[in-house]
C-alpha positions in Angstrom: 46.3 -73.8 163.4 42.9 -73.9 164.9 40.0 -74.8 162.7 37.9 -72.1 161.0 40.4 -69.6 161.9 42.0 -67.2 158.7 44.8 -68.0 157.0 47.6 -66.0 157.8 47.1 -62.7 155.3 43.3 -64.0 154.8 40.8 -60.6 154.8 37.7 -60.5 157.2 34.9 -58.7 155.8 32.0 -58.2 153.3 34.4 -60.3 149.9 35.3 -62.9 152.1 32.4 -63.8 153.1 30.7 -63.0 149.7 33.5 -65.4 147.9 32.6 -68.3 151.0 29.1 -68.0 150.1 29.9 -68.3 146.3 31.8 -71.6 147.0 29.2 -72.8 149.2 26.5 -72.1 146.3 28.3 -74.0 143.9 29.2 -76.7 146.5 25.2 -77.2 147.6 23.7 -75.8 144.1 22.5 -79.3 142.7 22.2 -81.0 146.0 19.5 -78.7 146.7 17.8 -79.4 143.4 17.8 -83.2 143.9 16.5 -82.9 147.2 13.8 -80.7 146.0 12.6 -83.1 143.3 12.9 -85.7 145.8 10.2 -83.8 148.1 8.2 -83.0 145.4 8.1 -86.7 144.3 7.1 -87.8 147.1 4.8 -85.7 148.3 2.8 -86.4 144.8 2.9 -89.9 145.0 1.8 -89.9 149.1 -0.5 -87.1 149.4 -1.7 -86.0 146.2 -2.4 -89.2 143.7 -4.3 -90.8 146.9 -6.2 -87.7 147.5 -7.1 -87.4 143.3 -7.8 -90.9 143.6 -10.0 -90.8 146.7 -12.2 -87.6 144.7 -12.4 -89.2 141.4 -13.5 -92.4 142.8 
């Protein structure tokens, strides 16, 4: 069988691809979260501390 293609009695259409992105939500659901709070992190401690630093100073 070739990769990506349906399973044999598999529907194409609007549930499929709703149920695919369900599973993909779930999959990618707290990966996205830690790389958010990664970024935010990050951009605190490099841009914004030096930046309140540098005013307050």
């Amino acid at each position: 069988m070739i990769p990506g293609s349906l399973e044999s009695g598999e529907p194409l259409g609007f549930l499929s691809a709703f149920r695919d992105f369900k599973v993909w939500i779930k999959r990618y659901f707290w990966l996205w979260i830690a790389y958010q709070t990664l970024k935010g992190i990050t951009t605190t401690t490099v841009i914004w501390v030096p930046l309140a630093y540098m005013y307050f100073k």
